[in-house]
C-alpha positions as CSV (number, residue, x, y, z in Angstrom):
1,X,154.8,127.8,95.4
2,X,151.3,127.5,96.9
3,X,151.6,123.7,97.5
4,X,154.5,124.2,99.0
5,X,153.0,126.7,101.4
6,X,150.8,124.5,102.4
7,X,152.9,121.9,103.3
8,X,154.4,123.9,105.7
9,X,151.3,125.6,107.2
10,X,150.1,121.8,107.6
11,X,153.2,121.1,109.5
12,X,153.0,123.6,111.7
13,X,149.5,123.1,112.5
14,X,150.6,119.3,114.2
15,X,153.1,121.1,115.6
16,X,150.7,123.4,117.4
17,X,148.5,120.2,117.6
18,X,151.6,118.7,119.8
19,X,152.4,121.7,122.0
20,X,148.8,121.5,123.0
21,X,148.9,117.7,123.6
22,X,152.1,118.6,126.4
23,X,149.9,121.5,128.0
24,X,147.5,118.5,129.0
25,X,149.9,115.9,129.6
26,X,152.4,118.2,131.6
27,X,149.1,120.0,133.6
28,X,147.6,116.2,134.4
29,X,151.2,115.2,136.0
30,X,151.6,118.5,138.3
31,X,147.9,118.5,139.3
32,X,146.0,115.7,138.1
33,X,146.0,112.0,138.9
34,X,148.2,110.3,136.2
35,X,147.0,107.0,137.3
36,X,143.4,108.0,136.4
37,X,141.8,105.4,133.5
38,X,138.1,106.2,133.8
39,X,135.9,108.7,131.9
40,X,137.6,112.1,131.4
41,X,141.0,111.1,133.5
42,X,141.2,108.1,130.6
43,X,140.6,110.8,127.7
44,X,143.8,113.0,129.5
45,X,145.7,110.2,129.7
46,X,145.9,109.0,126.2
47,X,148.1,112.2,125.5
48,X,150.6,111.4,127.6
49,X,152.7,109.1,124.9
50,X,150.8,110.3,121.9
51,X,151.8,113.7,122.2
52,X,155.4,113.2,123.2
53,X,156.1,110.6,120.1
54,X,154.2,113.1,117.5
55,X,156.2,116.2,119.2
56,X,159.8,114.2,118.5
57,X,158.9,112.9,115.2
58,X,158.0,116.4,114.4
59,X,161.3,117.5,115.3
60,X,162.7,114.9,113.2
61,X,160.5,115.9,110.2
62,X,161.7,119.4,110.6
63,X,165.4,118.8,110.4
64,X,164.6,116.6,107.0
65,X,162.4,120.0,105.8
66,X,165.2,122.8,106.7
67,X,167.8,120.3,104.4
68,X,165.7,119.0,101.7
69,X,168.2,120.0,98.8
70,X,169.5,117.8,96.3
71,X,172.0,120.5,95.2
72,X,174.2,121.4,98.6
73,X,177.7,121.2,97.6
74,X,180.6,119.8,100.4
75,X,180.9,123.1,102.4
76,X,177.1,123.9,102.6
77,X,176.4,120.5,104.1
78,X,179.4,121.1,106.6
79,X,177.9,124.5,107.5
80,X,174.8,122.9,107.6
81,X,175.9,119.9,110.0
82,X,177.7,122.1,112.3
83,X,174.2,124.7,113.0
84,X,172.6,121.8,113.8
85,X,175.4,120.1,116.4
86,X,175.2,124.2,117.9
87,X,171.2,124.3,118.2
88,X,171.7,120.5,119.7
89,X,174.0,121.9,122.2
90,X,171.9,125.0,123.0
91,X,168.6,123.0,124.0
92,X,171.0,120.6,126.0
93,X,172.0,123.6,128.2
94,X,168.8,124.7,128.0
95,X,167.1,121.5,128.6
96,X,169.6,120.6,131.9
97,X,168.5,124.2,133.2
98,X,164.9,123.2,132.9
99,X,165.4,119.8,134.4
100,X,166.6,121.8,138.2
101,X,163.2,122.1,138.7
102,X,161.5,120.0,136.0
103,X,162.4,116.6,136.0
104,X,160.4,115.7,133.3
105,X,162.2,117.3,130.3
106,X,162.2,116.4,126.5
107,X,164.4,119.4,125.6
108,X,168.0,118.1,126.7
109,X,167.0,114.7,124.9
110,X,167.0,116.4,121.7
111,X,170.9,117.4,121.7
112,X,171.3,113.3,121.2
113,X,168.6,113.3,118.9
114,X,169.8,116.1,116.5
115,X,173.6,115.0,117.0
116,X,172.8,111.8,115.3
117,X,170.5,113.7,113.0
118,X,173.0,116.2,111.6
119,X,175.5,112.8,110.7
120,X,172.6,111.1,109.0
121,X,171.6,114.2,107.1
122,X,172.0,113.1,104.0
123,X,172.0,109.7,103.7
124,X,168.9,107.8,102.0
125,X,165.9,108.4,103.6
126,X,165.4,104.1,103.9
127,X,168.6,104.6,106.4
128,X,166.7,106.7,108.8
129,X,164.4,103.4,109.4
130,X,167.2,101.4,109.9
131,X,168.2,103.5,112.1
132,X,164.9,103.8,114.2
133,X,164.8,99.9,114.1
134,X,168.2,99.7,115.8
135,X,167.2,102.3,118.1
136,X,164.4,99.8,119.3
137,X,166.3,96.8,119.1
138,X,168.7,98.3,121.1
139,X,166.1,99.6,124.0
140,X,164.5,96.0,124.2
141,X,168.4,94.1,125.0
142,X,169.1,97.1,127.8
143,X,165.6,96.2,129.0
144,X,166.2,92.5,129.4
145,X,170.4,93.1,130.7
146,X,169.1,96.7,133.2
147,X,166.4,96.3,135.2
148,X,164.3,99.3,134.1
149,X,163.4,100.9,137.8
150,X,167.1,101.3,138.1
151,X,167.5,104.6,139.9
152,X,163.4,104.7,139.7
153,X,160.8,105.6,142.5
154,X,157.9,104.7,140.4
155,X,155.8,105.7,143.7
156,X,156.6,109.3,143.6
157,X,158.0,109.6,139.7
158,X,161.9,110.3,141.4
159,X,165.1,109.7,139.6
160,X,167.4,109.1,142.5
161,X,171.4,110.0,141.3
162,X,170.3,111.8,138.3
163,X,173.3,114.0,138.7
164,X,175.6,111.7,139.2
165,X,177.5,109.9,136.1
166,X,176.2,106.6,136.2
167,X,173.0,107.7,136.9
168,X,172.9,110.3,134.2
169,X,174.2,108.3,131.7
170,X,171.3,105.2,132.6
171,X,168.2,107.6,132.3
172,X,169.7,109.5,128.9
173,X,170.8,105.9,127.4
174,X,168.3,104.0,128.7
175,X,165.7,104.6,130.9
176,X,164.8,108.6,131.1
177,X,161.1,110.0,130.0
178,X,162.0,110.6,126.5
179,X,166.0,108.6,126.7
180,X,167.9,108.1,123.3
181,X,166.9,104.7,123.2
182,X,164.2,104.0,122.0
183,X,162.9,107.5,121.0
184,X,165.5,108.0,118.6
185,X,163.6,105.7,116.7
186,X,160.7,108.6,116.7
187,X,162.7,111.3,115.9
188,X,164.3,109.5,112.9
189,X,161.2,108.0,111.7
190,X,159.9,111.8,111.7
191,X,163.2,112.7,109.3
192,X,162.1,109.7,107.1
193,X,158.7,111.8,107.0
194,X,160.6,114.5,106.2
195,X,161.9,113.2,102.8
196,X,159.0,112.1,101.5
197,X,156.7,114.1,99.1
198,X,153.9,115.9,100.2
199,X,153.0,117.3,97.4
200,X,151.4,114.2,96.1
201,X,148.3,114.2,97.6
202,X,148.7,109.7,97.6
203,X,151.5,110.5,100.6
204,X,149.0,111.6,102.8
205,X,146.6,108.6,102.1
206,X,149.8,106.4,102.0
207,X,150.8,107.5,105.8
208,X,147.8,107.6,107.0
209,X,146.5,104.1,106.1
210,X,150.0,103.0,107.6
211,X,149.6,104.6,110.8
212,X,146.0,103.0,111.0
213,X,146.9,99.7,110.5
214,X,149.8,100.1,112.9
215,X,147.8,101.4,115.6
216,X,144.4,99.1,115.1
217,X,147.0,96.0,115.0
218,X,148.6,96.3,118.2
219,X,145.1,97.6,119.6
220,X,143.8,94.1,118.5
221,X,147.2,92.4,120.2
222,X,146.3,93.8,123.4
223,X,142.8,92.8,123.4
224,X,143.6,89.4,122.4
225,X,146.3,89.3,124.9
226,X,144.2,90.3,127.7
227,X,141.5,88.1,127.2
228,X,143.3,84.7,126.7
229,X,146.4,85.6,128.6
230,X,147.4,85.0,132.0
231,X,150.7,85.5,132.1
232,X,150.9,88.5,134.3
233,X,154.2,89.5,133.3
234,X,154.1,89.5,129.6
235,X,150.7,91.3,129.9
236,X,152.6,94.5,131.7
237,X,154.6,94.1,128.5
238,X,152.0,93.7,126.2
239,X,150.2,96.8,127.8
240,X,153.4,99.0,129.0
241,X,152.4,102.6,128.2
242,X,155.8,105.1,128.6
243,X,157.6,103.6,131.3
244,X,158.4,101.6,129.7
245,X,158.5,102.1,126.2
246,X,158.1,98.2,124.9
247,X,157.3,97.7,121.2
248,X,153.5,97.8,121.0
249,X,154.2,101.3,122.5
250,X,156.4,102.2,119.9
251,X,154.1,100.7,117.3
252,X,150.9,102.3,118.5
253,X,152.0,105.9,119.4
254,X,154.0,106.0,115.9
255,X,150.9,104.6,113.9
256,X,148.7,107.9,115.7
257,X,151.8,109.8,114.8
258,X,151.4,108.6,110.9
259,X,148.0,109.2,111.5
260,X,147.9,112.8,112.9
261,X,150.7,114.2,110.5
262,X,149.3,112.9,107.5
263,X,145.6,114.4,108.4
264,X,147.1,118.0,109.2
265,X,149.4,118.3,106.2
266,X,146.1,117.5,104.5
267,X,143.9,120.2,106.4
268,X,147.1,122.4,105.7
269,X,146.1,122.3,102.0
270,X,142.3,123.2,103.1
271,X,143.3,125.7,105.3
272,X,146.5,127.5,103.6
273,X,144.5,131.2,103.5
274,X,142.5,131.1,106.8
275,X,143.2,133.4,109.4
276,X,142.6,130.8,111.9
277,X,144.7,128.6,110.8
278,X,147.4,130.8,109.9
279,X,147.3,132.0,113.8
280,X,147.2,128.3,115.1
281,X,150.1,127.6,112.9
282,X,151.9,130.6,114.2
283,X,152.1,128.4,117.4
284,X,153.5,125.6,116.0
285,X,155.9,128.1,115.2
286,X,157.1,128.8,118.4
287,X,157.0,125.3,120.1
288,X,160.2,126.0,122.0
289,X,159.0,129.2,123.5
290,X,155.6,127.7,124.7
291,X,157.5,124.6,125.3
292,X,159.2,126.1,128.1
293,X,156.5,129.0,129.0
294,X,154.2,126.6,130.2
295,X,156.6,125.1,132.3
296,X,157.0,128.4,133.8
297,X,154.2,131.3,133.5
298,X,151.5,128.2,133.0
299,X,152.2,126.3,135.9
300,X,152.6,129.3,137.9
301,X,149.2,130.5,136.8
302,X,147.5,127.0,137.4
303,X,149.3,127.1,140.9
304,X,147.8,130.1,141.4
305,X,144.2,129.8,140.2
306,X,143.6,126.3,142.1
307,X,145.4,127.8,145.5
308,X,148.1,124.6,144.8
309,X,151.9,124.4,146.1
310,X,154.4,123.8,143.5
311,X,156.7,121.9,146.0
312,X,153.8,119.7,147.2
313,X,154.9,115.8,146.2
314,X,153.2,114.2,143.7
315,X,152.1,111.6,146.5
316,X,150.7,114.2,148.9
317,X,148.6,116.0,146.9
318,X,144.5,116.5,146.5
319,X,143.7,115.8,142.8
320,X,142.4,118.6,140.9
321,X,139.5,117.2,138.7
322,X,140.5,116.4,134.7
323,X,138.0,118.2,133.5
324,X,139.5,121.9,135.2
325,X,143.1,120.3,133.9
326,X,141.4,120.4,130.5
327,X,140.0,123.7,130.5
328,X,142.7,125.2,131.8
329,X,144.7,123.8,129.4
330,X,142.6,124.6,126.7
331,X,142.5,128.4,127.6
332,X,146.2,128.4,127.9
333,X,146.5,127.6,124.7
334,X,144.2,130.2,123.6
335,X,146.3,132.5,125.7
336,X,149.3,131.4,123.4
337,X,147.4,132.2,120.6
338,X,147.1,135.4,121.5
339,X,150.7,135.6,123.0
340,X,152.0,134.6,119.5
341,X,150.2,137.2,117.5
342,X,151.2,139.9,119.3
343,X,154.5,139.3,119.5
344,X,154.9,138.0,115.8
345,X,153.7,141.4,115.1
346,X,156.9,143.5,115.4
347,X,159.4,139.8,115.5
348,X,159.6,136.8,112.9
349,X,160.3,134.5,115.6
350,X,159.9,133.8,119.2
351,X,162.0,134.5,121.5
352,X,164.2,131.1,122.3
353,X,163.7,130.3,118.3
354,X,166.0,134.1,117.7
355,X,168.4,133.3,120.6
356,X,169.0,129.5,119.4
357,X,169.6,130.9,115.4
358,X,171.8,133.3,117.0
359,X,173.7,130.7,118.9
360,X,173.7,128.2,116.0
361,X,174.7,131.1,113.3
């Protein structure tokens, strides 16, 4: 039972780990400048795929952890199936809410993401990789029919026609921040995580020497490719970070995934019975409630500290330095901290997590 414990306490604290990662990427979009690659602006900037990939293929992972039974008979896995088609269709309503006023959200993605997750459920785990490799395939042959800026100002980060059909159905398919294809392939690859033992403490060596040779390998591509290259359109390729997401993306942001999950599932086993770490993991806990929090009461707060306008464009704005966009984020996250304990206090959990179990059944 205690191994067990542990395993979750480790997921949990990634899960925190991620929620954190969005404070800074989210706070760096609104207020910072994105396009920032020097010094402390560079260090922001490296969360902006990291943390996205490592907060879908935790999702993923978690769906493979609520099912991971050998013994559900035919009417517990169609129970089953159906709770997770209603949470995917209460964080799409949610998720379309959110996106009125923040164009940037993950949560609507997810209803795709879990849909296909509650059919694969129980296949073999060496399906869900299939699955992520078709996702990507299927990205990269969109990419070369759709020109990617379709519906793009990459100037000001717009989505002209978003709420129109064709133009809805492009950035969810295709070309959206987080669209089904290719981060399905994340959130799948997280269920093949899922599935695997982590009790054996070679699974988190395993991973983790996977994800480091992933990432260091496309590292080394890029540096190779930059120096002997001068083809200036298959180095945009080679170097695409997001928008959009080509393969050494994919490869690189789901080697620091292996990377990252693997090492806190292993401080999870160090950490199982610290108080710290049992408040940290608390967090991860209630990802969808600070999820959308800090898309409300945070950038309301920042807004308010740094005197900045909310309905400013993101081309018409003074910069506010990355290292306030750090602190601030960094004492938001405290703040949550503190949120989370005194509300786990009289509830088990947060507030969106009970209304989308209620919803779900």
């Amino acid at each position: 039972m205690a191994i067990n414990k542990q395993r979750i306490i480790g997921f949990d604290l990634a899960r925190a780990y991620a929620i954190l990662g969005m404070f800074i990427v989210n706070y760096n979009i609104v207020f910072g400048n994105f396009e920032n690659k020097t010094g402390l602006g560079y260090f922001l900037s490296m969360f902006s795929g990291n943390s996205s990939t490592v907060f879908v293929m935790l999702a993923g992972m978690g769906l493979a952890l609520m099912s991971n039974r050998n013994d559900y008979n035919s009417a517990e896995k169609s129970r089953l199936r159906n709770n997770i088609l209603k949470r995917a269709l209460f964080l799409f309503v949610l998720g379309i809410l959110l996106q009125t006023f923040w164009p940037a959200d993950i949560l609507h993605f997810y209803a795709a993401y879990m849909s296909v997750g509650a059919c694969i459920i129980f296949l073999n785990r060496k399906f869900y990789l299939w699955i992520s490799g078709a996702a990507v395939a299927i990205f990269h042959i969109l990419f070369f029919l759709i020109p990617f800026d379709t519906y793009w100002n990459f100037e000001t980060f717009e989505y002209n026609h978003f709420w129109t059909f064709s133009g809805f159905l492009t950035n969810y398919l295709y070309n959206g921040w987080n669209a089904v294809f290719p981060w399905l392939a994340f959130f799948t690859t997280g269920m093949y995580l899922g599935r695997l033992n982590w009790q054996h403490p070679k699974t988190h060596k395993r991973i983790f020497v996977i994800g480091l040779a992933l990432y260091l390998v496309v590292l080394l591509v890029q540096i190779l490719a930059n120096a002997f290259s001068r083809n200036i359109q298959f180095l945009e390729l080679i170097n695409a970070d997001y928008l959009p997401p080509m393969l050494p993306f994919i490869l690189s942001t789901t080697g620091f995934g292996f990377m990252l999950i693997a090492a806190f599932m292993y401080l999870g086993n160090l950490t199982e019975y610290k108080k710290w770490a049992k408040n940290i993991a608390a967090v991860g806990q209630m990802t969808l409630t600070h999820y959308i929090l800090h898309l409300t009461l945070g950038l309301f707060l920042f807004a308010g500290i740094f005197g900045k306008d909310l309905t400013t464009e993101l081309a018409d704005k003074n910069y506010i330095a990355p290292e306030f966009i750090l602190i601030f984020s960094l004492a938001y996250f405290i703040f949550s901290i503190l949120l989370t304990k005194i509300w786990k206090q009289k509830f088990k959990n947060g507030p969106f997590e009970a209304l989308m179990r209620k919803v779900s059944g």
